[in-house]
N, C-alpha and C positions, 0 to 999 in steps of 0.2 A: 801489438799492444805492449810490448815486452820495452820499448825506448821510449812509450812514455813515462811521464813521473807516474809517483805513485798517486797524487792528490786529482790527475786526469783520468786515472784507471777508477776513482772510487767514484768520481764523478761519473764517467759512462754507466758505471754500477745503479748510482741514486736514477740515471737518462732512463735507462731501460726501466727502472720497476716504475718509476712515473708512468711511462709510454703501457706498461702491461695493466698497472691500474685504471689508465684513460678505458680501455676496452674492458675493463671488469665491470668497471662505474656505468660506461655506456649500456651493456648488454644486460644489468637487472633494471638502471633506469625507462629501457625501451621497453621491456615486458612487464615491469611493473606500472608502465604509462593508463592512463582512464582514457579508451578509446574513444569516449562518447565525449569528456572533457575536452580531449585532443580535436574530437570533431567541429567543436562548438570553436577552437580555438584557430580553427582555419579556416572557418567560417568569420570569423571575427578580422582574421588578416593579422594574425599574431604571428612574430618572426622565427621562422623556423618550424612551425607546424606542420605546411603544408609538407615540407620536404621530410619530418619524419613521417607525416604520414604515408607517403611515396614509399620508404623504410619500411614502415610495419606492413605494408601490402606486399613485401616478398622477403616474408620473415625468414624463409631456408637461406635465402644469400646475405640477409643483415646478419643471421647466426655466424655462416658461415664465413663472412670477414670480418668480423669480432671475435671469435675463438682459432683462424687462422693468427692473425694476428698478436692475441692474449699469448698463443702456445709458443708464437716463435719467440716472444722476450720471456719468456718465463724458460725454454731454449736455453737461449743466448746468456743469460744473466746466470747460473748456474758456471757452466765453461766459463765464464769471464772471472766470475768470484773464485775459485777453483785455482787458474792460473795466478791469478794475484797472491791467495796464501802460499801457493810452492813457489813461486817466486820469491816471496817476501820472505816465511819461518823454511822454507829448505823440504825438500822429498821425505816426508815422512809420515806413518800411517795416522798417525794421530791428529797432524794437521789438516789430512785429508776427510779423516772424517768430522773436526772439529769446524772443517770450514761446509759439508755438505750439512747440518745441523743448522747454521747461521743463514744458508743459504733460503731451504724450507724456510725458516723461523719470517725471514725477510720476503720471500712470496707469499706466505699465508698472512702476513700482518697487514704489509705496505701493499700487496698488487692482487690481493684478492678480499680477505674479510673484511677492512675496514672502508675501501670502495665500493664494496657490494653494499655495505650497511648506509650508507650518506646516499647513494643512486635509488634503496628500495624509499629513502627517507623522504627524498626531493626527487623525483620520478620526473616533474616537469622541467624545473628547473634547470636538471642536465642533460638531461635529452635532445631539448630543443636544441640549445646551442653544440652539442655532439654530432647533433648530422648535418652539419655544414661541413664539419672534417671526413666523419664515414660516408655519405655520399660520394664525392670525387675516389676516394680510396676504394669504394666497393666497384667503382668503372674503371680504376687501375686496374683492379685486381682479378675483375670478370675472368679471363681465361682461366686461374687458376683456381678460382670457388666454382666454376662450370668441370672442371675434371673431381672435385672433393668431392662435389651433390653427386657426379654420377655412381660414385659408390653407393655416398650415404642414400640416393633415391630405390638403388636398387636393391640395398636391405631394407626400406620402407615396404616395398610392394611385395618381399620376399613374407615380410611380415604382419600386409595386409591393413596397412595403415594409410587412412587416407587424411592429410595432410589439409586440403582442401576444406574439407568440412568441416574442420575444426576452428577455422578462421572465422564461421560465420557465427558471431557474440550478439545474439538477441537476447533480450531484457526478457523474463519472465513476470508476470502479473506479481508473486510474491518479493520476485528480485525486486522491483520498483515499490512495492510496498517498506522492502527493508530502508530502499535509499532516502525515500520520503521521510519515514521516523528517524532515521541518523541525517539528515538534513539540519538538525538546531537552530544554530540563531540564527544560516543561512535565509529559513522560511516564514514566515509569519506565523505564528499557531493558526489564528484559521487558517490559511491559504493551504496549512499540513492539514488539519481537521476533513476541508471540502474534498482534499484528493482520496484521503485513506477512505472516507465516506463512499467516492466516487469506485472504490476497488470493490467494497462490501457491496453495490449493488447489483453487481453482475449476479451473485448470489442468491438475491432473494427477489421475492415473487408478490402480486399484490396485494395477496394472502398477510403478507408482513407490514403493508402501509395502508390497506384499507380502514376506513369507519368500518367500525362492526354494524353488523343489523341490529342491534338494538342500541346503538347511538346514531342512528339515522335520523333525522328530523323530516318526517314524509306527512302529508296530507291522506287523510280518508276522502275520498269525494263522496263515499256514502254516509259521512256524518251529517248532524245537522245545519245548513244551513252559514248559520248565525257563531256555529264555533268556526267552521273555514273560514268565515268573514274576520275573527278574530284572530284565529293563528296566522293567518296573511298579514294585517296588522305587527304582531307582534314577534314574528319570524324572525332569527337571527343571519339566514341565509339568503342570500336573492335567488336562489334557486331552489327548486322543492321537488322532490319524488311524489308522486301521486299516485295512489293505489286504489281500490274498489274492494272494501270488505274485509281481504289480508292484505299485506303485506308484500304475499309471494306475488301478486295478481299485479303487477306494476302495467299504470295506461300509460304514462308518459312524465314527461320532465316543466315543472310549472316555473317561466321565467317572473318573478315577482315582484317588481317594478312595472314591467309592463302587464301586470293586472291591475296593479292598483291604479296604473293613469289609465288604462281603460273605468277602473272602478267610479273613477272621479267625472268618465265623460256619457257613463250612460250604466242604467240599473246592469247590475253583474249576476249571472244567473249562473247556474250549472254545465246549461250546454256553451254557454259563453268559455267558461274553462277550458270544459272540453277542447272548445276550439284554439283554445292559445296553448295548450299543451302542447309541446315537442317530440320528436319519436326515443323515445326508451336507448340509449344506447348499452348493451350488455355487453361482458367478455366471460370469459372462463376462468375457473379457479384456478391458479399454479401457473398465471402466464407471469413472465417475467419481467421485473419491473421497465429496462430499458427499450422490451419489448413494446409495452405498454405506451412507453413516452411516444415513440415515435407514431405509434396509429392516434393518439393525441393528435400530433403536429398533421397527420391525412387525411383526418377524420373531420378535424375540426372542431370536436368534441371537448367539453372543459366538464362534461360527467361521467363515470362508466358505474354502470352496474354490475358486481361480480356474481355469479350466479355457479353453483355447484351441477355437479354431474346428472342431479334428477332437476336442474333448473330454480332450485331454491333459491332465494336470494340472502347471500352471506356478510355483503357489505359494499361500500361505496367510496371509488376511490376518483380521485381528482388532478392535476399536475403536481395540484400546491404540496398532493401529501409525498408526490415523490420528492420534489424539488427542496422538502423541507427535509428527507433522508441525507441531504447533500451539503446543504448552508444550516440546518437546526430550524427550528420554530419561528414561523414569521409574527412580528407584534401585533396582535390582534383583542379585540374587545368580546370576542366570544369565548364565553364562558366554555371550559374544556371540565374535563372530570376529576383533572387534579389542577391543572397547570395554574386554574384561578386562585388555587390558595399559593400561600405565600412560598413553598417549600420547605426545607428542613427548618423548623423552630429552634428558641437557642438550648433547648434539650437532646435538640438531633433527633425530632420522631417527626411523622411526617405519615398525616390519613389519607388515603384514596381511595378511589373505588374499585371496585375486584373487577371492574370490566377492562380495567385501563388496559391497551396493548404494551405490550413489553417492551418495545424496541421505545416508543414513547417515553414509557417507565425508565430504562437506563438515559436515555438524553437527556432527561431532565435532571432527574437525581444524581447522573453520575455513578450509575452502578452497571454491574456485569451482570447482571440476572440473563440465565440461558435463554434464545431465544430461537434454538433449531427444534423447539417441541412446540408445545400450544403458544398461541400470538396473546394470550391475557395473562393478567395477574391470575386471575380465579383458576384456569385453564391449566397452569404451571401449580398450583395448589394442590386441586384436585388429584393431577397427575403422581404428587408426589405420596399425598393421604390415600389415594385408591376413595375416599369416601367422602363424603358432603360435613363436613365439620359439623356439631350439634351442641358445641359451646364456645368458649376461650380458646384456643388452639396456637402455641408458640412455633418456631420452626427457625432453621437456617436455612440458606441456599445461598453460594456461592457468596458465605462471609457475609450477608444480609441478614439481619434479624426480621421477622415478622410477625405479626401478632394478628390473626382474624378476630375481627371486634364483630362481625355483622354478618351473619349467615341465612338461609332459609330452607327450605325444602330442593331447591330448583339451582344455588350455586351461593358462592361467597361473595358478602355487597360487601362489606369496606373492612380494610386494612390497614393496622397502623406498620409503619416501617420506623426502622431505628438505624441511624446512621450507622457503616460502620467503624468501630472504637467508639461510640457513644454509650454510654454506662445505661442500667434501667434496661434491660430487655432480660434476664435474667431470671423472672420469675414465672418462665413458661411451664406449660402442662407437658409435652411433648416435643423434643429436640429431634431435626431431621437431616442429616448433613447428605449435601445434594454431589454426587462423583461426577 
């Protein structure tokens, strides 16, 4: 090196930290790579994926000829720089250490921090076109990363580390929850809304999307006559529960279209009913909703009956109410318990009724009111009063203002709600902040 110029020696100098930066750049680009990204992207036929992928499948020998490599220029370039200053200012300690100072100064800038920071930056961008070079170099070099590994394998196993396992990078249920919300303008908002929806229902049960028992719209077959003739007539639902007496006593399921063109081709009696009645489909309290969907799809069924442990009947669920847990509330002309009024007024209050379910309650208004305790407004009330309110009653929960406007002996009928940051809720009797 010594009968080159000087301008060839600074040159090999700038050669090497280039060549030690290539392997710096490469090896956080290739670990900092989106393995699922990288998948879709060799799936797609994008140049140079498949073969990093081939790479990241035997990550001990891409480590090991990227940091063989890194070490011998980072090596090499020290002793070059070194000979150049005692060449150039003369043997002496000062130049010696003035030039091992420069030298550090020139690997930690140029061939290592400022490579590492552009590869964690653009992860794809360098990588892919990186292993068309470390590829061929890592089948040069096999003899000599097959003697490195067997050290380094045999302080792995000295220290009980298995290497293997670690490669296998499944997605957890929150992990895909996080990527869904940092998705942005990547996603549509609904297309984000349907999925995060789709994560929350593994969750809950149909305890959480049923009609309550007392928003059921069911037929007495032991009323008179002349009012079943009318609520047939004037029914909102083509389907009807049918009972004898109570409630809990359910005969069957009244399809109610085809009563009324029966009604239209011959006098309609009782036991006429009877006979068009269908068989009661029931499930259990606390079944799980995706469990639910699919005895749907075996059953056949488009009604269930939820019933409790001593066989009570607690409420009635359908596809529509899972499916609207997923996409939101389908457009419909039936009158719901809140959903008919307009929503927030331009005061920010907004009345319902205390029977409303909660999970309902936050889709519509857009609030977080907890929904791991009782499935009502009234329910979540009570819970938090311990007692049956017996006038005006103010309260918070989870940043919600509310106000019981309408109580009785038996639970809370309606509720005013106040936006929240909407002014006017302030002049409650009793504040309750919910933990």
């Amino acid at each position: 090196m010594e009968q080159l110029p000087l301008w060839a020696q600074i040159g090999a100098v700038a050669l090497l930290l280039i060549c030690s930066g290539f392997f710096s750049i490469s090896e956080t680009a290739m670990m900092a790579l989106n393995r699922h990204r990288l998948k879709h992207l060799a799936n797609q036929g994008a140049l140079g994926a498949k073969t990093t992928q081939g790479l990241l499948a035997r990550t001990d020998e891409l480590l090991s000829v990227i940091l063989i490599g890194n070490n011998l220029f980072n090596t090499i370039i020290p002793v070059l720089t070194t000979s150049i200053a005692l060449h150039t200012f003369g043997h002496d300690n000062l130049v010696l250490s003035i030039a091992t100072g420069v030298v550090a100064f020139l690997i930690i800038v140029f061939a290592e921090i400022t490579p590492k920071i552009v590869g964690a930056t653009y992860p794809e961008k360098i990588a892919l076109p990186a292993s068309f070079l470390i590829a061929p170099l890592m089948r040069v070099a096999m003899p000599l990363i097959w003697f490195v590994n067997l050290f380094a394998n045999a302080i792995l196993r000295v220290l009980h580390i298995n290497t293997k396992g670690g490669r296998d990078q499944r997605l957890s249920t929150e992990e895909l929850r996080t990527i869904v919300l940092e998705s942005g303008s990547f996603m549509p908002t609904k297309h984000r809304s349907i999925l995060l929806n789709l994560f929350d229902l593994e969750n809950i049960t149909v305890d959480d999307v049923m009609i309550p028992r007392r928003r059921i719209e069911a037929l007495d077959l032991d009323a008179p006559f002349d009012s079943i003739l009318n609520q047939l007539e004037t029914c909102y639902h083509n389907k009807l529960i049918v009972y004898q007496g109570d409630i809990d006593r359910v005969i069957g399921v009244l399809h109610v279209r085809k009563t009324l063109a029966a009604l239209h081709n011959q006098e309609l009696e009782r036991e006429t009913l009877r006979e068009l009645l269908a068989e009661p489909y029931f499930v259990p309290s606390g079944t799980p909703v995706f469990q639910q969907l699919q005895y749907f799809q075996e059953s056949r069924h488009r009604t269930a009956l939820v019933v409790d442990e001593y066989g009570e009947l607690q409420g009635l669920v359908t596809p529509e109410d899972i499916l609207e847990e997923l996409i939101g509330e389908f457009t419909t002309s039936i009158p719901r318990s809140a959903s008919s009024r307009g929503g927030w007024n331009a005061e920010g209050e907004c009345i319902v009724a205390g029977s409303m379910p909660l999970r309902e309650l936050n889709r519509w208004l857009q609030l977080t009111l907890p929904t791991d305790g009782p499935k009502t407004l009234n329910g979540l009330i009570l819970e938090l009063l311990e007692e049956i309110p017996d006038g005006d009653v103010c309260m918070e929960i989870t940043g919600v203002r509310l106000e019981v406007m309408r109580s009785d002996d038996q639970a809370v009928r309606t509720v005013k709600l106040f936006k929240p940051g909407a002014r006017g809720a302030d002049k409650g009797v009793r504040k309750l902040l919910a933990s």
